[in-house]
N, C-alpha and C positions, 0 to 999 in steps of 0.2 A: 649321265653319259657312261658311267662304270659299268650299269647294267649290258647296257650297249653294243660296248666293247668285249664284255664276258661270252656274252651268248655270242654273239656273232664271229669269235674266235671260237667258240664252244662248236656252232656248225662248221665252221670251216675245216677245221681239225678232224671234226666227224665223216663231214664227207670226203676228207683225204684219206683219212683210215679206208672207210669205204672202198676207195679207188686204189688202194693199197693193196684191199682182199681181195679184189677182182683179179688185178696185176699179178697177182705172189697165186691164184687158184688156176691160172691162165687163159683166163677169160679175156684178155688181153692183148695175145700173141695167135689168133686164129681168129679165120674170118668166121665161120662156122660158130665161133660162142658168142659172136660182136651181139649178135639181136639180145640174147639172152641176156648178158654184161648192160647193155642198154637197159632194158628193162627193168634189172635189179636195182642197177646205179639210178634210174632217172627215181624208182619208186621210196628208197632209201634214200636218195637226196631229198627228196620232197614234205617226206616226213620227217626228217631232222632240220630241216629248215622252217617249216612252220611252227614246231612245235618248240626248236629256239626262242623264233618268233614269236609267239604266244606266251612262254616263259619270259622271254627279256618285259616285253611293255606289261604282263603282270607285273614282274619286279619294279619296275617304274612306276607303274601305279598306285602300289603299295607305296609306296617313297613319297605319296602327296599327300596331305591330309584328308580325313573321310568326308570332311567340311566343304572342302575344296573339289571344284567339278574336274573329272578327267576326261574333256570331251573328245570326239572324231579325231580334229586336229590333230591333239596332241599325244592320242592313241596311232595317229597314222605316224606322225613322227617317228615317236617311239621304233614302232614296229621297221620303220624304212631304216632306220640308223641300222637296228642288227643287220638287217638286209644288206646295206653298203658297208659296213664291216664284214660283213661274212662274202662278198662278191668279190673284194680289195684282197684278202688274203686267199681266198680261193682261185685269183688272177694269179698270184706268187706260185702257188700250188701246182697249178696248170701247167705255166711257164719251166719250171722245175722238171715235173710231169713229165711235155714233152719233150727237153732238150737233153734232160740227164737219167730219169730213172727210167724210162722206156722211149727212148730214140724211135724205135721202131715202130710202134704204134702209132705215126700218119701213116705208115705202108698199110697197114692193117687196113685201116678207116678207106684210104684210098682204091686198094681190093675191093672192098665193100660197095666203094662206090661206084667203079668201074664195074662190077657186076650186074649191081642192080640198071646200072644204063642199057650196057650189051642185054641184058634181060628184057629191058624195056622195047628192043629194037634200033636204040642208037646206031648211027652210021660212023665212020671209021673217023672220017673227020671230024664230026661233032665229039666223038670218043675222045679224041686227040686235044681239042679244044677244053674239053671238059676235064681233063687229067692236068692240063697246065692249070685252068685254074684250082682245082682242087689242092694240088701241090703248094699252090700258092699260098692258100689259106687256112694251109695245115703244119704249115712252120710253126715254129715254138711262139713268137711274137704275137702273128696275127691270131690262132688259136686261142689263148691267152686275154686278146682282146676282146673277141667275140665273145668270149665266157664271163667276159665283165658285163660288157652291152646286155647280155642275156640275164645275166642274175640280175643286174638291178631292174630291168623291166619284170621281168615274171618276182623279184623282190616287191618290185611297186604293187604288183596285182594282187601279192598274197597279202600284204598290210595293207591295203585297199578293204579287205575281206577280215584278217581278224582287227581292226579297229573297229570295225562295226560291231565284232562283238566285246570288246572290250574295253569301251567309251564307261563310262561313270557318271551318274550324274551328284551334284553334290548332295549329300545326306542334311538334311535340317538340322539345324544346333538342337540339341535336348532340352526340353522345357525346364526353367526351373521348381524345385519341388514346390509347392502350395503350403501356405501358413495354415 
């Protein structure tokens, strides 16, 4: 479980840096840089999370003997743990994120989303309707939650995918030498 716990704050950590340099470059504070910040952030997330992932259930797997089989399961384990350790502190993160180091950043998100509607042709009412909910689930709380729901499913699907490649099967005992 140490390994686990390592990587999976090792990504967490990473992707708050991440979302720090966005923040601190101002990718953050403009509707105009949101797609870009998306892009960087979602591509940079992605790749420090798997490649935690990948690191953490090597190190577990290392940790069992080469006798012993390290199959699916226990490759999927592995890999899901860093996943909900890295989704659990990355909730904290979020939550922090929105309420204290950038408050304003649902206005952001919300511009954003109001544009692309009025873009789409939204009518005034459904504008209207569409902005209470959006507000609604861009509070510190629900945000926060959503980003949990989301990590650990797309957590599940990425350890879905490297357990498959890094199951084990058990290695034969070594013959003994011959007289």
């Amino acid at each position: 479980m140490k390994h686990c716990l390592l990587f999976g704050f090792i990504s967490a950590l990473a992707c708050a840096f991440v979302t720090l340099v966005l923040f601190f470059a101002g990718f953050h504070s403009d509707v105009s840089k949101l797609g870009a910040a998306n892009a960087i952030g979602g591509i940079a997330d992605l790749a420090i999370g798997v490649t935690c992932m990948v690191l953490g259930t090597k190190a577990v797997r290392e940790d069992n003997p080469p006798d012993e089989a390290f199959g699916y399961g226990r490759a999927l384990w592995a890999s899901f743990r860093v996943a909900v350790v890295s989704s659990l502190l990355s909730t904290v993160f979020s939550y922090c994120y929105f309420a204290f180091i950038n408050p304003g950043f649902s206005d952001v998100l919300l511009q954003d989303k109001m544009a692309k509607l009025e873009a789409s042709g939204a009518s005034g009412a459904r504008l209207e309707q569409a902005e209470a909910m959006t507000k609604m689930f861009l509070a510190p709380g629900p945000a926060a939650l959503f980003g949990l729901v989301f990590g650990l499913i797309f957590g599940l699907v990425f350890a879905l995918i490297v357990a498959a490649f890094l199951k084990r099967a058990a290695q034969a005992a070594p013959l003994p030498p011959a007289l």
